[in-house]
C-alpha positions as CSV (number, residue, x, y, z in Angstrom):
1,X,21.5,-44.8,-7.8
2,X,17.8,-43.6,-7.1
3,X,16.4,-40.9,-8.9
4,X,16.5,-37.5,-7.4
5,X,13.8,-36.8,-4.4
6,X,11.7,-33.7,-6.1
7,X,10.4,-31.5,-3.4
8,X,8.5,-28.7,-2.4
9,X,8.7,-26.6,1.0
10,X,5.2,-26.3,2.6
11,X,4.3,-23.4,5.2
12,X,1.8,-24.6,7.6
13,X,2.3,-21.2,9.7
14,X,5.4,-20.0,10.9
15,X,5.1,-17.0,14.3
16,X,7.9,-14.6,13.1
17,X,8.3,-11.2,14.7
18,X,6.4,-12.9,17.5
19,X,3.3,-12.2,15.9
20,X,3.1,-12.8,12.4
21,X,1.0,-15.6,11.5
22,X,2.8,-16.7,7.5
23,X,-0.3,-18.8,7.4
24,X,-3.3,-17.2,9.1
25,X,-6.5,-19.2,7.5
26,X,-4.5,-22.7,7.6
27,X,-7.4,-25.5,7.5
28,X,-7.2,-29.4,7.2
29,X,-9.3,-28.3,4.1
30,X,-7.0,-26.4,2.2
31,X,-3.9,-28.2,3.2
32,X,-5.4,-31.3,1.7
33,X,-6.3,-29.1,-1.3
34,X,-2.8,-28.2,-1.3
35,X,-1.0,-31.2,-1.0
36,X,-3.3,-33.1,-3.7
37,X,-1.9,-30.0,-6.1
38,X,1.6,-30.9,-5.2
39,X,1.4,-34.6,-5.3
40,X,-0.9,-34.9,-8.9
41,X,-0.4,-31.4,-10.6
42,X,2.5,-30.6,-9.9
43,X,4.4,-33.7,-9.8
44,X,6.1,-33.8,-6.8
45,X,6.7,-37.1,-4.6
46,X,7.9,-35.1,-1.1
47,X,7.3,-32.4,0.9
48,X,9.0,-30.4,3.5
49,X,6.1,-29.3,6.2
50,X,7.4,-26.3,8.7
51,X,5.4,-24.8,11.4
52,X,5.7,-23.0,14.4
53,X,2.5,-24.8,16.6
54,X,3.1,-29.2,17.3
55,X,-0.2,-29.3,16.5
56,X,-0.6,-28.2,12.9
57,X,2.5,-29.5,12.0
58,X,1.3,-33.0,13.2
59,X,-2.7,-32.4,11.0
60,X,-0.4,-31.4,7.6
61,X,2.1,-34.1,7.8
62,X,-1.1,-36.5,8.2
63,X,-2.9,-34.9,5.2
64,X,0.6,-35.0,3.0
65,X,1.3,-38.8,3.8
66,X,-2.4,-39.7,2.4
67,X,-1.2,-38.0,-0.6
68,X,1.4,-40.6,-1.2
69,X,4.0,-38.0,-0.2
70,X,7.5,-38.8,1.4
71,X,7.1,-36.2,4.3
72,X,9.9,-34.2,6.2
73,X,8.7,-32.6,9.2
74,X,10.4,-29.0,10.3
75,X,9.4,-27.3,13.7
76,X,10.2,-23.8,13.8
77,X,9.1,-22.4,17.1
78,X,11.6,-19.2,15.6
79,X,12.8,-16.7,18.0
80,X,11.3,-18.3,21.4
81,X,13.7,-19.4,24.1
82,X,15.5,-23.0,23.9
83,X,13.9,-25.3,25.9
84,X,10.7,-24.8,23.6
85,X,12.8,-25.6,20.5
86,X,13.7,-29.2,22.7
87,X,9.5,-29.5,23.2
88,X,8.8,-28.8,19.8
89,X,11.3,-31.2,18.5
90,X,10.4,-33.7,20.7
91,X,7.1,-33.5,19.5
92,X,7.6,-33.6,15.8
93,X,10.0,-37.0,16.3
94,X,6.7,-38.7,18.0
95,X,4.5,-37.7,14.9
96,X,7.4,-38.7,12.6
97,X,7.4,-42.3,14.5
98,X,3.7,-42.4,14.2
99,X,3.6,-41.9,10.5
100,X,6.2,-44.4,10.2
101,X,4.7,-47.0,11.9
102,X,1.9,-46.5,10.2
103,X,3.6,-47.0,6.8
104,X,4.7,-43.9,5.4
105,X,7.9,-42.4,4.2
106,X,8.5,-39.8,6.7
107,X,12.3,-37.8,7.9
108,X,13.0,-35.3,10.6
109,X,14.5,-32.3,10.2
110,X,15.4,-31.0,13.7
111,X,15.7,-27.2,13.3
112,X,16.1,-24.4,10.4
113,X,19.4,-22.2,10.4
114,X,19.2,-22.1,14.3
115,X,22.4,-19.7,14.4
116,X,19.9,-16.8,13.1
117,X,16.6,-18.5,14.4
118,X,17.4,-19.2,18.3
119,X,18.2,-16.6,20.9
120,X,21.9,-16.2,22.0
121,X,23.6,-18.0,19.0
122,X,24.4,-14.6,17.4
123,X,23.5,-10.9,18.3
124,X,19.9,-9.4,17.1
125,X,16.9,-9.9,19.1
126,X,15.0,-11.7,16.2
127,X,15.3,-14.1,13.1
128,X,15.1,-11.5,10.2
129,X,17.0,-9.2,12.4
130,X,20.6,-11.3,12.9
131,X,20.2,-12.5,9.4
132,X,20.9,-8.8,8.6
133,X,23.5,-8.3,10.9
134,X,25.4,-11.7,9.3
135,X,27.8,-9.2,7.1
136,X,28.8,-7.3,10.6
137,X,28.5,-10.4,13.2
138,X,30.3,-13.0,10.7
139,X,33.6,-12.4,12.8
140,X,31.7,-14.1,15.6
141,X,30.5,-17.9,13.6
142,X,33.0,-19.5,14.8
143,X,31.6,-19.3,18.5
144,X,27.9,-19.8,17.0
145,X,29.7,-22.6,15.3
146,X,30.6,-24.6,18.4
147,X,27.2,-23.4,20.1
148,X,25.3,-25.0,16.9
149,X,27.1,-28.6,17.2
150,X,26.3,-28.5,20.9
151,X,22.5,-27.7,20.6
152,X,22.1,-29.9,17.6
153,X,23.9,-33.1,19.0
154,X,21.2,-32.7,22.1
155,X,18.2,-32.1,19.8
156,X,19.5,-35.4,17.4
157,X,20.0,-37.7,20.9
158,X,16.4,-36.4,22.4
159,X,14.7,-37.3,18.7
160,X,16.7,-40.7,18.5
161,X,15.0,-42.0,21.4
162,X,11.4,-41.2,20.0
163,X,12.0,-41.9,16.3
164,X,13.4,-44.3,14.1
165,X,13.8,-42.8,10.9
166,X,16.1,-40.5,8.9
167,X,17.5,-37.1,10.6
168,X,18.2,-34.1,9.3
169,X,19.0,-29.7,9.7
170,X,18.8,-27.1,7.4
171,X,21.5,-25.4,7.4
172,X,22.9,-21.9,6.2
173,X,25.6,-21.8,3.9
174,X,27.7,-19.8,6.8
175,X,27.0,-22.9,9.5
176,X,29.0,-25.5,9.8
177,X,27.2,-28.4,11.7
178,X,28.6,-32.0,12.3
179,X,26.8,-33.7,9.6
180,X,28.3,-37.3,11.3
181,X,25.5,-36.9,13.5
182,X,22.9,-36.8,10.7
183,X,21.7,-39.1,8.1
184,X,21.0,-37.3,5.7
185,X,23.3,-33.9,4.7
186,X,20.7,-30.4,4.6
187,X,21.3,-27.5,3.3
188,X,19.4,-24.1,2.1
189,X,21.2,-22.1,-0.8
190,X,20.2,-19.3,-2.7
191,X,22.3,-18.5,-5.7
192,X,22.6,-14.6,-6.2
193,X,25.1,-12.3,-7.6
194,X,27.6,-12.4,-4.8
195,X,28.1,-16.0,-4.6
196,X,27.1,-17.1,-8.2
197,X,31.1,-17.6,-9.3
198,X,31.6,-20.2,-6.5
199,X,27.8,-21.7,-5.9
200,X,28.3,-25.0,-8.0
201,X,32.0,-25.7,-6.9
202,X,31.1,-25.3,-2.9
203,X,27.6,-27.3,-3.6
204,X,29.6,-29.8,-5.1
205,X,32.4,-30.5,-3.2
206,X,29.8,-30.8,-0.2
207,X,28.1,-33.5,-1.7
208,X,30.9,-34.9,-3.0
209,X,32.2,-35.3,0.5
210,X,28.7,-36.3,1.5
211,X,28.4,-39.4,-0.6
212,X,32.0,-40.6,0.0
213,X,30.7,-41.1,3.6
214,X,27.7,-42.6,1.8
215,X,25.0,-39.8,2.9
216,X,22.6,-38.4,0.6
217,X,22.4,-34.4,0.1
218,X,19.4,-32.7,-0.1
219,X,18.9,-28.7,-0.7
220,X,15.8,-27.9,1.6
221,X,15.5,-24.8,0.6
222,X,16.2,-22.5,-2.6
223,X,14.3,-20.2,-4.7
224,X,13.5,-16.8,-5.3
225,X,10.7,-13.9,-5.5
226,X,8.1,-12.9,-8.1
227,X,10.0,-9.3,-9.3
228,X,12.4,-8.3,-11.8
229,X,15.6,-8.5,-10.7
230,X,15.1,-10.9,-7.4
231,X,17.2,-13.6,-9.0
232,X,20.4,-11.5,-8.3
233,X,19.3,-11.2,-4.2
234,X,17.1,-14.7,-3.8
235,X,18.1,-14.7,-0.2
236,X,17.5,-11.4,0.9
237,X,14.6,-10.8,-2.1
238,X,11.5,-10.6,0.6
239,X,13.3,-7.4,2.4
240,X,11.5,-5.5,0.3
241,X,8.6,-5.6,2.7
242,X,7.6,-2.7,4.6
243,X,5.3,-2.3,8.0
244,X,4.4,-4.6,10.9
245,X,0.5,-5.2,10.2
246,X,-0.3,-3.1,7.4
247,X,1.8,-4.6,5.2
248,X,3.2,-3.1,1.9
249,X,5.9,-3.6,-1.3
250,X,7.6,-0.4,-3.1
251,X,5.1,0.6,-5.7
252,X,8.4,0.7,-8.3
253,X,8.6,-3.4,-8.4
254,X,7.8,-4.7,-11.6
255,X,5.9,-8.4,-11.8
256,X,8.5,-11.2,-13.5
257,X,7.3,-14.4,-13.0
258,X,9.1,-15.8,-15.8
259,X,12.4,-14.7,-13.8
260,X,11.5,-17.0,-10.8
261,X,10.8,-19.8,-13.4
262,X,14.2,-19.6,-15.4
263,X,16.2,-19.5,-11.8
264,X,14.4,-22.4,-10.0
265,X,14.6,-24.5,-13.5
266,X,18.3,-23.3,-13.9
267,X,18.9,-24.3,-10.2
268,X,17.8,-28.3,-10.8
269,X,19.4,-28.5,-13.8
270,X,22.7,-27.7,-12.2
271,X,21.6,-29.3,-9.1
272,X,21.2,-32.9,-11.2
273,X,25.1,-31.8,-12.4
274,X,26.5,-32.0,-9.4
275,X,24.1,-35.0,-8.0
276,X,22.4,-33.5,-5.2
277,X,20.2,-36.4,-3.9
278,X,17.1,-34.4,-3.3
279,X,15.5,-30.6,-3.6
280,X,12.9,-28.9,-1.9
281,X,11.8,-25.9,-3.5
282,X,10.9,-22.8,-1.7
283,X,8.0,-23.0,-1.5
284,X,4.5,-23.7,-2.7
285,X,2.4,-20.7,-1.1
286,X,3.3,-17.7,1.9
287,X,-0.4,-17.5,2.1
288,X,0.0,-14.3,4.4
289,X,1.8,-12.3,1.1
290,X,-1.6,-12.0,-1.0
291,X,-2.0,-10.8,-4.3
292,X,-3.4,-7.1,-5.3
293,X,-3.9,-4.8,-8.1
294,X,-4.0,-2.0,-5.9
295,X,0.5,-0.2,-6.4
296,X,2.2,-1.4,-3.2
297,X,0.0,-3.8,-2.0
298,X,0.8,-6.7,-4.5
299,X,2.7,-8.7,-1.7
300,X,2.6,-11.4,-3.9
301,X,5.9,-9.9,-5.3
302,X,7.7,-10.7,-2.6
303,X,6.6,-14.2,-2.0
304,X,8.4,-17.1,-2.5
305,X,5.6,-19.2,-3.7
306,X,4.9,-21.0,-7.1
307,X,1.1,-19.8,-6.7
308,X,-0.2,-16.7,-6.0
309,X,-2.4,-16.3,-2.9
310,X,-5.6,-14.3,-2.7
311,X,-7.6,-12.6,0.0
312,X,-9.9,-15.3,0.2
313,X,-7.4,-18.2,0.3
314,X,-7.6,-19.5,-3.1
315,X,-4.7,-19.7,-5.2
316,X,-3.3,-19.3,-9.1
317,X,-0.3,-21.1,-10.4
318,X,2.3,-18.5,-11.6
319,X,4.3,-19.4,-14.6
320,X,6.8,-21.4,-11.7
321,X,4.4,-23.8,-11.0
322,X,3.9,-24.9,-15.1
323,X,7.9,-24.9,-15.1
324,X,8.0,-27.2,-12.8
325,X,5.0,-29.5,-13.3
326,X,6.3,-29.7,-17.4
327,X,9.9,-30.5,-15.7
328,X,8.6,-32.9,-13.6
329,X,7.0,-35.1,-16.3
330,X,9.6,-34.8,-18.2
331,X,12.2,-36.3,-15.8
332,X,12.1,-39.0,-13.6
């Protein structure tokens, strides 16, 4: 058996809310900063690029590749109509061909919890919005079910014909694609409170099933904030975010990086348990969520990231970042 793929999730700028840029000063500069961190400090040998624009997810996946990293690409045109999610997938397959024929180690993953992320799969008018209405609009997955399988299956055909190399999706634990479509088996889970007693058994049965049809699982997304008690709500932690443009956290959140570090390194431990095949971390920086000492405006809090980001673009390794990096020379 290979050892485990360690990952890390990279935002090269996702549009959310139709205007919010998670990566406003992205630069071929700073991304090749980036990716040298990942690849040589902190130990990682893939990454999983996401972007919103073709374009900047083609100059990152470039810059990652000559870092000796295995490279997953992940358009997320988020919220825009569905013949642009076609375009932008389209696109990223003839990247991923063109770093493969050029000798790296490159996968596509063709979408990101599209049931919350595409218009018409379930009611609310944007990403963050149906993923709140999920507790009221659950009655309806089965439809979004069947809705998923017949998007996806399009989206898998259309990138077949431009690239030969492993396919993927990210999906929520409440999706149910057909994974016989896909080569490799890609989920995002966040352990919390409310699903803690049955996380490891429904993880494992998954790849259990996964590997019996000889397909690798790989968690593309998990992790948690920089605040005490964010472990218990990791997927929902970043709702603590208040505003449109002037951007603010509750001045009552309390700093706990040491709690993000226990649950990502508790998380790959029991991920190795059950023998998933690969994890991508979420994530390395939300460069838009920037660090202050000023009550309410430390939006570092509410990142995800394993570095904190600050006004100027430069970034600090929170105590996540040493977890990892000492994890990852200590295991294959």
């Amino acid at each position: 058996m290979p050892e485990p793929v360690r990952g890390i999730g990279y935002d090269a700028g996702v549009i959310y809310e139709k205007s919010f840029d998670s990566h406003p000063r992205f630069s071929a500069a700073s991304a090749r900063r980036d990716f040298r961190a990942i690849r040589h400090e902190l130990g990682c040998d893939a990454v999983l690029i996401m972007a919103s624009d073709p374009e900047r997810l083609a100059t990152a996946a470039q810059l990652a590749a000559e870092e000796d990293l295995a490279v997953w690409l992940q358009p997320r045109p988020f919220d825009r109509p569905v013949r642009e999610l076609h375009t932008a997938v389209q696109a990223a397959a003839t990247t991923a061909e063109q770093l493969r024929t050029s000798g790296a180690e490159v996968g596509l993953v063709v979408g990101c919890e599209l049931t919350l992320s595409t218009p018409g799969m379930l009611p609310g008018p944007t990403f963050w919005t149906s993923g709140t209405l999920l507790t009221l609009t659950f009655p309806l997955l089965p439809i979004a079910s069947r809705r998923l399988r017949r998007l996806l299956a399009a989206l898998v055909a259309e990138a077949r014909e431009l690239f030969d190399g492993p396919i993927s999706y990210g999906a929520g634990s409440w999706e149910r694609p057909d994974w016989s479509i896909f080569d490799v088996i890609g989920l995002d889970r966040y352990r919390e409170a409310s699903n803690a007693w049955r996380f490891e058994d429904d993880l494992r049965a998954i790849t259990e099933q996964a590997h019996r049809h000889g397909k690798p699982t790989y968690v593309f997304e998990f992790g948690t904030c920089t605040y005490r008690g964010t472990a218990d709500k990791s997927s929902t932690a970043a709702g603590v975010i208040r505003g449109r443009t002037d951007l603010r956290v509750p001045k009552t959140l309390v700093r706990d990086e040491q709690e993000q570090a226990d649950h990502l390194i508790d998380l790959l431990t029991t991920f190795d348990r059950i023998g998933v095949d690969g994890t991508f971390v979420w994530g390395f920086a939300e460069p838009a969520l920037t660090t202050s000492d000023v009550p309410g405006r430390d939006l570092d809090l509410a990142s995800y990231g394993i570095v904190a980001v600050d006004d100027d673009g430069n970034w600090t390794p929170k105590r996540a970042f040493h977890a990892l990096a000492d994890r990852h020379r200590d295991t294959p």
